[in-house]
CHARMM internal coordinates of N, CA and C (Angstrom, degrees):
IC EDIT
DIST 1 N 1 CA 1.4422
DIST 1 CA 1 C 1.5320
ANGL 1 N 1 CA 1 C 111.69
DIST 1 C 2 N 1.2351
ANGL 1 CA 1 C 2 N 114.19
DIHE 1 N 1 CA 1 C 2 N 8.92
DIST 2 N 2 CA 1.5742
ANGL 1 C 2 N 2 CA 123.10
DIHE 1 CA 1 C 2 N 2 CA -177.80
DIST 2 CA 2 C 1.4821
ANGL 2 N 2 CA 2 C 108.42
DIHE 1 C 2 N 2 CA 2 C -56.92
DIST 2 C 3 N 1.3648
ANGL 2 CA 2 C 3 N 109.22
DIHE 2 N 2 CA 2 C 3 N -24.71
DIST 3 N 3 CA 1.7622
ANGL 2 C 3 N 3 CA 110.02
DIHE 2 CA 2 C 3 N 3 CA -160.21
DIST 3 CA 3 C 1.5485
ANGL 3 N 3 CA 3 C 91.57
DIHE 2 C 3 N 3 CA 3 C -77.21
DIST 3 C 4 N 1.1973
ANGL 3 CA 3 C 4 N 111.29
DIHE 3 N 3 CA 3 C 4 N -29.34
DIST 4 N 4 CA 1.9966
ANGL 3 C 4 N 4 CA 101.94
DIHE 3 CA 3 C 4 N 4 CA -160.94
DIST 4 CA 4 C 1.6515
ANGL 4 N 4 CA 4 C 99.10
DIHE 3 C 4 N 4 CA 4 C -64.67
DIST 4 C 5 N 1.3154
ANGL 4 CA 4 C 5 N 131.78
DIHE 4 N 4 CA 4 C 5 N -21.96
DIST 5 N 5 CA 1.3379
ANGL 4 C 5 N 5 CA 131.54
DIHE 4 CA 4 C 5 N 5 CA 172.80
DIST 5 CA 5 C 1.8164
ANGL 5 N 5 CA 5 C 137.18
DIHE 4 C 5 N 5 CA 5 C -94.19
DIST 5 C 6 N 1.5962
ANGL 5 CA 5 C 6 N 89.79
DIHE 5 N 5 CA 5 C 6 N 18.93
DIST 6 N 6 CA 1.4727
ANGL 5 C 6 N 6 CA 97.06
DIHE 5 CA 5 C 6 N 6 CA -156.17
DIST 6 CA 6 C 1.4675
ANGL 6 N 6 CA 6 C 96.59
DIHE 5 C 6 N 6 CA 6 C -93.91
DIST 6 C 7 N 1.2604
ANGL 6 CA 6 C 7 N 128.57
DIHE 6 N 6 CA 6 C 7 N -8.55
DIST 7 N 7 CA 1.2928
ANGL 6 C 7 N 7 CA 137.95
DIHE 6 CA 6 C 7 N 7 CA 163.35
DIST 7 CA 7 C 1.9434
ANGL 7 N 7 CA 7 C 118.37
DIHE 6 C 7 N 7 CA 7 C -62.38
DIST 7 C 8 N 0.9889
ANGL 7 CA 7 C 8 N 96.78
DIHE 7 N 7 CA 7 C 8 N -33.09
DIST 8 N 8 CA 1.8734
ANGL 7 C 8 N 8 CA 116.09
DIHE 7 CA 7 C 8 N 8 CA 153.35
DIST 8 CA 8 C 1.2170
ANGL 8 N 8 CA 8 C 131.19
DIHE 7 C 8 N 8 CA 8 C -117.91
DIST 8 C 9 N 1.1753
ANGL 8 CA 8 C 9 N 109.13
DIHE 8 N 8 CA 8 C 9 N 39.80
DIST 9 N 9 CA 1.7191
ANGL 8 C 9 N 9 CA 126.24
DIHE 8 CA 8 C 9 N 9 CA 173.45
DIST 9 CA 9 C 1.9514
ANGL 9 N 9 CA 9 C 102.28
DIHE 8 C 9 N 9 CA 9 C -115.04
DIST 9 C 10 N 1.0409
ANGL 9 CA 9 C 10 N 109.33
DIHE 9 N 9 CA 9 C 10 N 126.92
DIST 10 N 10 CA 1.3576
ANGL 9 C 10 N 10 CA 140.10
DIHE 9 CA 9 C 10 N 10 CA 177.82
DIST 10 CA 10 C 1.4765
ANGL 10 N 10 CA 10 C 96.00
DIHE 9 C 10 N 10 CA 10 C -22.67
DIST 10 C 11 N 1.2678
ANGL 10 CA 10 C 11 N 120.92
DIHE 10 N 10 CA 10 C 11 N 165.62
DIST 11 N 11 CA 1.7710
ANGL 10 C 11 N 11 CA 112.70
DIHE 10 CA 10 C 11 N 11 CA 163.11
DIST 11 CA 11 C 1.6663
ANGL 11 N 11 CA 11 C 106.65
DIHE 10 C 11 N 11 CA 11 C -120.64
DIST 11 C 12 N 1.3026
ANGL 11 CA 11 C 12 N 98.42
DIHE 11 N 11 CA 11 C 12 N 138.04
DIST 12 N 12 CA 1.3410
ANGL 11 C 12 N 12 CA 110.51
DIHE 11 CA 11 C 12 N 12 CA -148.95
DIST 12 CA 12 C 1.6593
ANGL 12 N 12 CA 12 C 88.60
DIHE 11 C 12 N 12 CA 12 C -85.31
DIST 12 C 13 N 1.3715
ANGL 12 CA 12 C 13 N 122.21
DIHE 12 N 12 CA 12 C 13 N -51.28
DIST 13 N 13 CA 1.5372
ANGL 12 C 13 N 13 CA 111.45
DIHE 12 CA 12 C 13 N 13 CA 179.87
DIST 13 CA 13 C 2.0812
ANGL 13 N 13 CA 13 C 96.00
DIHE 12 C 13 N 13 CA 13 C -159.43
DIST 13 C 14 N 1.1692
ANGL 13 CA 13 C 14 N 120.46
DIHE 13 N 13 CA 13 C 14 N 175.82
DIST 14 N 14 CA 1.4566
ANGL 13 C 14 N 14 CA 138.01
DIHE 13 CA 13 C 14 N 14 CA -162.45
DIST 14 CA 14 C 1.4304
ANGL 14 N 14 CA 14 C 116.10
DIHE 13 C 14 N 14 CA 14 C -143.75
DIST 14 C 15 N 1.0744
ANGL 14 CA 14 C 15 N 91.47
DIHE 14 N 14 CA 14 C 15 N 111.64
DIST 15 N 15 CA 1.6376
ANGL 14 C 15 N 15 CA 126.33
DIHE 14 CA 14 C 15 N 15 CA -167.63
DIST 15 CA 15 C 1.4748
ANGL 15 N 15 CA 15 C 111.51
DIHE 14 C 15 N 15 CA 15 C -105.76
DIST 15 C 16 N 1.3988
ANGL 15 CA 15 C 16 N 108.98
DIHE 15 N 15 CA 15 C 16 N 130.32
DIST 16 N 16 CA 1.3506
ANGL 15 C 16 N 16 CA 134.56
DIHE 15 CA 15 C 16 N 16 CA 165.28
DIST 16 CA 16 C 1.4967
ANGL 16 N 16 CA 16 C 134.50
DIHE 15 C 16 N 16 CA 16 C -56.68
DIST 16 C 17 N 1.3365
ANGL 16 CA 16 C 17 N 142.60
DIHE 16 N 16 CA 16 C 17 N 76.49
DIST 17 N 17 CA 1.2212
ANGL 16 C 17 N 17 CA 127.81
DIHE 16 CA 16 C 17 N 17 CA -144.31
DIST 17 CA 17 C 1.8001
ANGL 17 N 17 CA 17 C 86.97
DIHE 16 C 17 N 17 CA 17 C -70.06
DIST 17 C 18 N 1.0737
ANGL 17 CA 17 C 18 N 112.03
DIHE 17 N 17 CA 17 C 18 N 159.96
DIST 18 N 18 CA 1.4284
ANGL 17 C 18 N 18 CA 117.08
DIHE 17 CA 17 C 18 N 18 CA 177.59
DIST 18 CA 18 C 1.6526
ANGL 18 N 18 CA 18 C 106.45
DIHE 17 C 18 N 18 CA 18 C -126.25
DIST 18 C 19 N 1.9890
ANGL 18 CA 18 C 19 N 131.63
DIHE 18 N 18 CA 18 C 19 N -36.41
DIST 19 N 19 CA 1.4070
ANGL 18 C 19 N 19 CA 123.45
DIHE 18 CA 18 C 19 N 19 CA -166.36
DIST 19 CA 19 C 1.6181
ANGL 19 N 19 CA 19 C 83.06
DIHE 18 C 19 N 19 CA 19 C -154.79
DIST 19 C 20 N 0.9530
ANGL 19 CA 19 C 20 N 93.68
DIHE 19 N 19 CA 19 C 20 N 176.09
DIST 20 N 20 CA 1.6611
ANGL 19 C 20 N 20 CA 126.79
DIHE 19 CA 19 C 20 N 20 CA -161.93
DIST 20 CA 20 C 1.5493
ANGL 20 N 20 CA 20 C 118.30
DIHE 19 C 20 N 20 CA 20 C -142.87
DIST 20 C 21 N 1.4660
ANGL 20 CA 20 C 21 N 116.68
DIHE 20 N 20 CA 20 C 21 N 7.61
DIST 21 N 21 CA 1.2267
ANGL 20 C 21 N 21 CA 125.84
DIHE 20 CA 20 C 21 N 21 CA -147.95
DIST 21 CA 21 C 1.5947
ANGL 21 N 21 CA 21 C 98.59
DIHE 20 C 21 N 21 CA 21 C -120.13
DIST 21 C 22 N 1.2114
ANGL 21 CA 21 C 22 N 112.48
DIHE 21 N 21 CA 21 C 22 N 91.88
DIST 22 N 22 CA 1.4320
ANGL 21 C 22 N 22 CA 126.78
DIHE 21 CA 21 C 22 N 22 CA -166.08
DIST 22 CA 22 C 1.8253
ANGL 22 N 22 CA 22 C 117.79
DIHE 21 C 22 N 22 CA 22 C -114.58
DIST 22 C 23 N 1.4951
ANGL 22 CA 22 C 23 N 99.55
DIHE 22 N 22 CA 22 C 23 N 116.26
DIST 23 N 23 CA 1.3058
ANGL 22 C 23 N 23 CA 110.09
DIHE 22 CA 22 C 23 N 23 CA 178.42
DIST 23 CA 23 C 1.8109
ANGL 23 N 23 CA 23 C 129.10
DIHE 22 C 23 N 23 CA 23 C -38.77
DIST 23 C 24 N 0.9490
ANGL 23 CA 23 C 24 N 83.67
DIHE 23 N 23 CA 23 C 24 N -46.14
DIST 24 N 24 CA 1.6969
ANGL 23 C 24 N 24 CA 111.92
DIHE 23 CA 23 C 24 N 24 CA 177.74
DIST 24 CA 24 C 1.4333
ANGL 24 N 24 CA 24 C 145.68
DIHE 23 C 24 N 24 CA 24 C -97.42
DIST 24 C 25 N 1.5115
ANGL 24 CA 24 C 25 N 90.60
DIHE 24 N 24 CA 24 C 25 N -57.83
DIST 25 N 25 CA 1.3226
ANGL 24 C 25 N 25 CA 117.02
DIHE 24 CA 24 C 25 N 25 CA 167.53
DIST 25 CA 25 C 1.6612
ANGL 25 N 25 CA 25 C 132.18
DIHE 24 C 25 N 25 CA 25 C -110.78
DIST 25 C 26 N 1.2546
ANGL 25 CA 25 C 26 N 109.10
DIHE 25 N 25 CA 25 C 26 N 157.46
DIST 26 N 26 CA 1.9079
ANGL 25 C 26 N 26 CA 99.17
DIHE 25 CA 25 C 26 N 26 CA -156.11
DIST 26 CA 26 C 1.9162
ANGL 26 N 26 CA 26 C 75.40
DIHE 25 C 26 N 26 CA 26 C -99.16
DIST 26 C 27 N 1.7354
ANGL 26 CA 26 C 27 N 96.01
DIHE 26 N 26 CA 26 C 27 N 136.86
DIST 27 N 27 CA 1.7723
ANGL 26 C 27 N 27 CA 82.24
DIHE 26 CA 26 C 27 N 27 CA 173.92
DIST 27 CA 27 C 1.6674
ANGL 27 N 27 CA 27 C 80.39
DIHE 26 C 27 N 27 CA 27 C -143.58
DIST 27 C 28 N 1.4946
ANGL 27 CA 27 C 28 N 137.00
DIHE 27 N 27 CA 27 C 28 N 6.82
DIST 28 N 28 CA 0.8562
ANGL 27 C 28 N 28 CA 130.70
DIHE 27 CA 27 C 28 N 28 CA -177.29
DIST 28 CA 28 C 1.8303
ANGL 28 N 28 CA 28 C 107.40
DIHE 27 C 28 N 28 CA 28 C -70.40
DIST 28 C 29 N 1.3058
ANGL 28 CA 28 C 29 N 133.66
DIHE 28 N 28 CA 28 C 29 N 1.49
DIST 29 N 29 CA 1.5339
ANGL 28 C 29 N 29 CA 145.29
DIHE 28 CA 28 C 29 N 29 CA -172.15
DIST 29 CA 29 C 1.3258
ANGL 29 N 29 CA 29 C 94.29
DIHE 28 C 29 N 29 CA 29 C -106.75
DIST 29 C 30 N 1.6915
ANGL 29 CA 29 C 30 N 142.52
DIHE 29 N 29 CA 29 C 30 N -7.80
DIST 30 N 30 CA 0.8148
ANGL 29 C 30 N 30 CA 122.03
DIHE 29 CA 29 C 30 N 30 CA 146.93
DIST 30 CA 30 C 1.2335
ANGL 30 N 30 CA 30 C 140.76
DIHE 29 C 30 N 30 CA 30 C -172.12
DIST 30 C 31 N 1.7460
ANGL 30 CA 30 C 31 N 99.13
DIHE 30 N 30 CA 30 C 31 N 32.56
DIST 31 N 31 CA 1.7038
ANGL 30 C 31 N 31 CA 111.56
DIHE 30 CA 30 C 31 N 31 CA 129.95
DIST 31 CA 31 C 1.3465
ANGL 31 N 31 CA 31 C 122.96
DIHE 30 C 31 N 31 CA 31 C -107.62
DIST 31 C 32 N 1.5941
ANGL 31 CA 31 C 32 N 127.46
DIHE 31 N 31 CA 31 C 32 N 138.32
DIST 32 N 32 CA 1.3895
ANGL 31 C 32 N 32 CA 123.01
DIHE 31 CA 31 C 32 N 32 CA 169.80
DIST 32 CA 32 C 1.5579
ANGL 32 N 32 CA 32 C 105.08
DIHE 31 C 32 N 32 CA 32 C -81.51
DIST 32 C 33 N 1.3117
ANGL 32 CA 32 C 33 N 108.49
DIHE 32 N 32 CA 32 C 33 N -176.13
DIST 33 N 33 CA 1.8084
ANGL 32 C 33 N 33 CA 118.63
DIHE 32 CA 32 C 33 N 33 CA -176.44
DIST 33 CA 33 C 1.4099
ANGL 33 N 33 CA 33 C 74.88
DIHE 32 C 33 N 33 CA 33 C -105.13
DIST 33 C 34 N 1.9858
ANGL 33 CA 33 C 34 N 114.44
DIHE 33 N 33 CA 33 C 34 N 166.41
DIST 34 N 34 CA 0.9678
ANGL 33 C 34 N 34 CA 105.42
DIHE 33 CA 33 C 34 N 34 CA 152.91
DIST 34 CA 34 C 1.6162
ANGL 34 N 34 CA 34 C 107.23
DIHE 33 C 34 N 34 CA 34 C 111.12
DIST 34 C 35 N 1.5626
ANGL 34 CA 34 C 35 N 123.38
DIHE 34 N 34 CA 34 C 35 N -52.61
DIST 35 N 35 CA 1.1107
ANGL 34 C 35 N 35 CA 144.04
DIHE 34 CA 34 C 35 N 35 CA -155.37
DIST 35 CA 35 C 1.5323
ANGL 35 N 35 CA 35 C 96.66
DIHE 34 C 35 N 35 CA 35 C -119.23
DIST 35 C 36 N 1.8437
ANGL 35 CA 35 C 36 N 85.25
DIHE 35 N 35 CA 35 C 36 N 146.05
DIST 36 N 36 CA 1.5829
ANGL 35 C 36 N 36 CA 103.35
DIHE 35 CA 35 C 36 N 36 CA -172.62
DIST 36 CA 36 C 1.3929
ANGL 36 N 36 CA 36 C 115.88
DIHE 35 C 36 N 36 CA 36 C -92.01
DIST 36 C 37 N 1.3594
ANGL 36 CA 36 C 37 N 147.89
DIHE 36 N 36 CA 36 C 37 N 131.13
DIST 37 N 37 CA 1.3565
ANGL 36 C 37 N 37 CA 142.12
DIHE 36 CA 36 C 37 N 37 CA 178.68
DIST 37 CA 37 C 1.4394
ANGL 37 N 37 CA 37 C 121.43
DIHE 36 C 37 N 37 CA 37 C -105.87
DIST 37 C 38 N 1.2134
ANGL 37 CA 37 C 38 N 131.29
DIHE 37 N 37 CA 37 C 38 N 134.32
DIST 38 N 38 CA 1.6881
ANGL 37 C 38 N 38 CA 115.56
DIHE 37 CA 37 C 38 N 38 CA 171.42
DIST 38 CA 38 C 1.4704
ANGL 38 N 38 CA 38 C 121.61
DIHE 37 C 38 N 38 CA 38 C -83.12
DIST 38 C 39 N 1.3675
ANGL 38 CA 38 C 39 N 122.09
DIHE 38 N 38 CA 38 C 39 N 118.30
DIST 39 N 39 CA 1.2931
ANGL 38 C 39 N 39 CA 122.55
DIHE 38 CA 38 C 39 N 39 CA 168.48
DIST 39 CA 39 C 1.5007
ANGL 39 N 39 CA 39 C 107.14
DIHE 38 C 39 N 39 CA 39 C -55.57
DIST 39 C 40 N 2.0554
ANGL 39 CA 39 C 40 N 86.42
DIHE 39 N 39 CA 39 C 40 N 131.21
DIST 40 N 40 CA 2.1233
ANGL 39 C 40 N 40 CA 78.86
DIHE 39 CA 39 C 40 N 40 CA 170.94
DIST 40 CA 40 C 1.7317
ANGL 40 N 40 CA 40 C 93.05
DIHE 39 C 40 N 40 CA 40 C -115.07
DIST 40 C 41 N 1.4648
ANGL 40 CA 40 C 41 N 100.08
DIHE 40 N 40 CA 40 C 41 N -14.18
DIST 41 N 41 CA 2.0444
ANGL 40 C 41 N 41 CA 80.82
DIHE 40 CA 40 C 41 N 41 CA 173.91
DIST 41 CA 41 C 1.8200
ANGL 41 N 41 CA 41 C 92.73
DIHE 40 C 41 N 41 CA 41 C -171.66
DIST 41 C 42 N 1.4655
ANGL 41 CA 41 C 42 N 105.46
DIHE 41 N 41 CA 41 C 42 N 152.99
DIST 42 N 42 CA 1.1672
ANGL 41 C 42 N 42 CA 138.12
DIHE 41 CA 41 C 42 N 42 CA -155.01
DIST 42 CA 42 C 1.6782
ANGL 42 N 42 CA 42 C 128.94
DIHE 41 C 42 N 42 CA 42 C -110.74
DIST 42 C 43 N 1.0503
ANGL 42 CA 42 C 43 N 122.14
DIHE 42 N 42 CA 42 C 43 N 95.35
DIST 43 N 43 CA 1.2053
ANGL 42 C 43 N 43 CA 116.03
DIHE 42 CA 42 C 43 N 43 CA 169.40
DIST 43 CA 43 C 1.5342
ANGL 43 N 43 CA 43 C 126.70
DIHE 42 C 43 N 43 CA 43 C -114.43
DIST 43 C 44 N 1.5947
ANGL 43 CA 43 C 44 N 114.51
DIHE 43 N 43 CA 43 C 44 N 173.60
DIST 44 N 44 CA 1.5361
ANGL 43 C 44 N 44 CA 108.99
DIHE 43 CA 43 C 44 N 44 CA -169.95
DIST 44 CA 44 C 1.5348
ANGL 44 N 44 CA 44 C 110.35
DIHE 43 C 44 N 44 CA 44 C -49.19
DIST 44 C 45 N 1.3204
ANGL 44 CA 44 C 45 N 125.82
DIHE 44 N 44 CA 44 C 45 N -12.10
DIST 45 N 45 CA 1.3945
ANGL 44 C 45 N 45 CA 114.99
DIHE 44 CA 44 C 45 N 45 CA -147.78
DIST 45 CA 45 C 1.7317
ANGL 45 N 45 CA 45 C 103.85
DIHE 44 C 45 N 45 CA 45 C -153.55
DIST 45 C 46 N 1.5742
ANGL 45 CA 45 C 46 N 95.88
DIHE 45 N 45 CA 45 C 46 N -10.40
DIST 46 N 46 CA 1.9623
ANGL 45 C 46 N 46 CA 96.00
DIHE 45 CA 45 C 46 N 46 CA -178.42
DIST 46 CA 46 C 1.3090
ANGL 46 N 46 CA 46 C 102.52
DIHE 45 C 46 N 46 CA 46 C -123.44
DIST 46 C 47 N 1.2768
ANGL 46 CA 46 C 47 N 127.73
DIHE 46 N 46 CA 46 C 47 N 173.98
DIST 47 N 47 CA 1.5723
ANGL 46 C 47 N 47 CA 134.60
DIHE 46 CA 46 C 47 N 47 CA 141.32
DIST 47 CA 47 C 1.5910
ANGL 47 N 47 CA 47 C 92.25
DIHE 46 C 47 N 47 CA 47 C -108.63
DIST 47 C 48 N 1.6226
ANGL 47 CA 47 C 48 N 86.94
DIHE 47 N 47 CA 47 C 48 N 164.27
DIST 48 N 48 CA 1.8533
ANGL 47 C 48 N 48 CA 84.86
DIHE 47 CA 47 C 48 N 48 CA 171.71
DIST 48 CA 48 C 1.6651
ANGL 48 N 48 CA 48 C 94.18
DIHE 47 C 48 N 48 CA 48 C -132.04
DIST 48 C 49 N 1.1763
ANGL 48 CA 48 C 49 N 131.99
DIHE 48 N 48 CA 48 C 49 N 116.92
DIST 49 N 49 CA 1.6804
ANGL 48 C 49 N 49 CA 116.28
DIHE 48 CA 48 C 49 N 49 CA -178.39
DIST 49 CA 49 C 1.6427
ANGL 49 N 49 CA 49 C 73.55
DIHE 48 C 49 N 49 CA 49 C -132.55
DIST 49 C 50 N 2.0057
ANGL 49 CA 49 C 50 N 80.14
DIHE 49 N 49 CA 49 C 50 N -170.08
DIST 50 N 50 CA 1.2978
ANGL 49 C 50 N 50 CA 121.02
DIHE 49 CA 49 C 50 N 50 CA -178.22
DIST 50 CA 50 C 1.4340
ANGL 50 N 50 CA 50 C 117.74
DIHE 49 C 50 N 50 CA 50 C -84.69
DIST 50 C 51 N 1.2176
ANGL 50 CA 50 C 51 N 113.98
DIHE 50 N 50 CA 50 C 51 N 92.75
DIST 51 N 51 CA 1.6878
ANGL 50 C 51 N 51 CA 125.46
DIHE 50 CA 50 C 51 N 51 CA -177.66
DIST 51 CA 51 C 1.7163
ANGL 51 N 51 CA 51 C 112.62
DIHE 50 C 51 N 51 CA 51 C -52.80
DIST 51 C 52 N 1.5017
ANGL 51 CA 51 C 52 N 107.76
DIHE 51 N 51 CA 51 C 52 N 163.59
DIST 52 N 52 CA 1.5553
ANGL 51 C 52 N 52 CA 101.47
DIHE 51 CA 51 C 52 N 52 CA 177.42
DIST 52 CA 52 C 1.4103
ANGL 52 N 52 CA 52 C 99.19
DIHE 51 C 52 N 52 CA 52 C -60.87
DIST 52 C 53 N 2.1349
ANGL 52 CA 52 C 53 N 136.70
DIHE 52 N 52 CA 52 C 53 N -32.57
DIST 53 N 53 CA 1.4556
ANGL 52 C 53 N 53 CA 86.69
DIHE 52 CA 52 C 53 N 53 CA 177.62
DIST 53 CA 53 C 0.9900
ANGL 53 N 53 CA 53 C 128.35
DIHE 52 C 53 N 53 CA 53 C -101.90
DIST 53 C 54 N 1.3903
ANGL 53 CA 53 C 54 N 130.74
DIHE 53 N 53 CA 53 C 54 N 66.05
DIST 54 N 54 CA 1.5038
ANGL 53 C 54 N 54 CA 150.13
DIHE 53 CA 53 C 54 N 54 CA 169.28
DIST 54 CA 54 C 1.4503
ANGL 54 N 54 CA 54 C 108.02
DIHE 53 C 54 N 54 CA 54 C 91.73
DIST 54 C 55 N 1.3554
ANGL 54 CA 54 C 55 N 120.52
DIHE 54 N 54 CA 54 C 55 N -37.40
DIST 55 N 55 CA 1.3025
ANGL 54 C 55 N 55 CA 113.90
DIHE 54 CA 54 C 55 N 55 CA -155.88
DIST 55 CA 55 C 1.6888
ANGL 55 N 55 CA 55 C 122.47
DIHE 54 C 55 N 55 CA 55 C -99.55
DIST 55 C 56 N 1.0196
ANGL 55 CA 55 C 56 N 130.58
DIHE 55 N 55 CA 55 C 56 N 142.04
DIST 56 N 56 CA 1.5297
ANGL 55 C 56 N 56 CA 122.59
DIHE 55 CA 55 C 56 N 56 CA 179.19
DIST 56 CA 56 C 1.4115
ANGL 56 N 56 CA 56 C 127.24
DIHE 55 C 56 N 56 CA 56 C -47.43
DIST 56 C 57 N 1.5437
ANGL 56 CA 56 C 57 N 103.06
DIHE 56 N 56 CA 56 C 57 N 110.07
DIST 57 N 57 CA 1.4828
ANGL 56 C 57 N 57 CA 120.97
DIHE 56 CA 56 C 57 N 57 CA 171.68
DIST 57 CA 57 C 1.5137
ANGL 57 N 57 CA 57 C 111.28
DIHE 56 C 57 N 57 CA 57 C -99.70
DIST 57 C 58 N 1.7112
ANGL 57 CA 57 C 58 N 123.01
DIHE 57 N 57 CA 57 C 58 N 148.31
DIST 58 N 58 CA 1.0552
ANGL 57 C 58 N 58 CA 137.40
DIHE 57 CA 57 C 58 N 58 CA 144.08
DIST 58 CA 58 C 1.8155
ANGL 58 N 58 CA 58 C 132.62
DIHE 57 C 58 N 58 CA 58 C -66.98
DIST 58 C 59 N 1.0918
ANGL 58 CA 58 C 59 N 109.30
DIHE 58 N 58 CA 58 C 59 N 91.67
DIST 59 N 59 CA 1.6781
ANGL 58 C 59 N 59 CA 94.76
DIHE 58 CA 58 C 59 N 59 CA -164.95
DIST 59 CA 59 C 2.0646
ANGL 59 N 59 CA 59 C 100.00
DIHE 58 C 59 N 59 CA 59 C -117.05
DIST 59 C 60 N 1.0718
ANGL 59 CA 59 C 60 N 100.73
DIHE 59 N 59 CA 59 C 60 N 139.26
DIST 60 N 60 CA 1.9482
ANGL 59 C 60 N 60 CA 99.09
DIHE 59 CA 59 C 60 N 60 CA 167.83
DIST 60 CA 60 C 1.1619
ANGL 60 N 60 CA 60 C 128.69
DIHE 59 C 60 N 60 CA 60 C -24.93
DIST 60 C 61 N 1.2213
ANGL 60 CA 60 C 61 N 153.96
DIHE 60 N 60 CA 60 C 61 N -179.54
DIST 61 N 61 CA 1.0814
ANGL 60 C 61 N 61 CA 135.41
DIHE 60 CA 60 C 61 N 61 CA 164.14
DIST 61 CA 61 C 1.2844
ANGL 61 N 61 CA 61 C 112.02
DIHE 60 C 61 N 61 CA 61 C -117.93
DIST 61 C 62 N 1.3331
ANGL 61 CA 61 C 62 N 122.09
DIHE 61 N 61 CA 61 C 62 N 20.41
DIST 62 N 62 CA 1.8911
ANGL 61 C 62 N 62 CA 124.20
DIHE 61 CA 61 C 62 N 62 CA -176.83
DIST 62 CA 62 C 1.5957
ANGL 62 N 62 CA 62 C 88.37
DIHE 61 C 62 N 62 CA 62 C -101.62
DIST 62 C 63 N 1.4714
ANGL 62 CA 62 C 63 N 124.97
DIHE 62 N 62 CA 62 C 63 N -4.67
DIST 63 N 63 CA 1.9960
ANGL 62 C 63 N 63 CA 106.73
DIHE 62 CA 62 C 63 N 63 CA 161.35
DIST 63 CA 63 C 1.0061
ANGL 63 N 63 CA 63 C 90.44
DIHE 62 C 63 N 63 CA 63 C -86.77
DIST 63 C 64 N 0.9512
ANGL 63 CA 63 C 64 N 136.45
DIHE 63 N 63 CA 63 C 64 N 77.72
DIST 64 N 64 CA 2.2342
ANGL 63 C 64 N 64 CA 121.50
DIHE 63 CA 63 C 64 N 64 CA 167.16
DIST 64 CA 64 C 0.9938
ANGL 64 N 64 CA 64 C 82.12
DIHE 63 C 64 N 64 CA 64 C 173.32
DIST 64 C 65 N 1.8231
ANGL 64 CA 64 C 65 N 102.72
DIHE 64 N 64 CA 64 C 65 N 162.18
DIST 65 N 65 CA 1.1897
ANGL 64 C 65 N 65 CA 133.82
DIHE 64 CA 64 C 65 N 65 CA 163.78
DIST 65 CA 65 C 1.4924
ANGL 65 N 65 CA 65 C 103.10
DIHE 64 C 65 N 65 CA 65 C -164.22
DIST 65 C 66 N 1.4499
ANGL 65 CA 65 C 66 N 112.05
DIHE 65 N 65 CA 65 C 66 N 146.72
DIST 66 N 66 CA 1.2672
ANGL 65 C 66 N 66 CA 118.71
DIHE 65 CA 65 C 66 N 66 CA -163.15
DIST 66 CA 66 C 1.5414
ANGL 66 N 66 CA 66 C 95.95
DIHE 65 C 66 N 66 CA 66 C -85.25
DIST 66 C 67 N 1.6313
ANGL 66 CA 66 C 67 N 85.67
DIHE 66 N 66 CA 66 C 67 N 156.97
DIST 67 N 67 CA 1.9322
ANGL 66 C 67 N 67 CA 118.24
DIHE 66 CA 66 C 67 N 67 CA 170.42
DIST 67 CA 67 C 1.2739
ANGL 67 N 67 CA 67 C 113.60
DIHE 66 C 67 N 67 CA 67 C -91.22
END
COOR INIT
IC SEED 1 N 1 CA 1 C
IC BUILD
């Protein structure tokens, strides 16, 4: 149940979206390129931040690149 609080959990570090260009999934509705995001938690293979619509998404980490 950790996720229901990750919207008021500290940001661990802030990442650069860099592409939008997704094999699978459409994520261009709600990350832009260009724009900075705050990581609120971290795994081998996701970030999870605050998407343009407010709420915490899981996205890859080959759209990002760190600041």
């Amino acid at each position: 149940m950790i996720h229901q609080s990750w919207e008021k959990k500290e940001t661990v570090k802030t990442v650069k979206c860099i592409h939008t260009d997704a094999k699978k999934y459409i994520v261009n509705r709600v990350l832009t390129a260009g724009k900075n995001y705050e990581v609120k938690n971290e795994t081998e293979e996701f970030y999870f931040i605050i998407d343009n619509t407010g709420k915490v998404g899981g996205f890859y980490k080959d759209y990002f690149q760190d600041i």
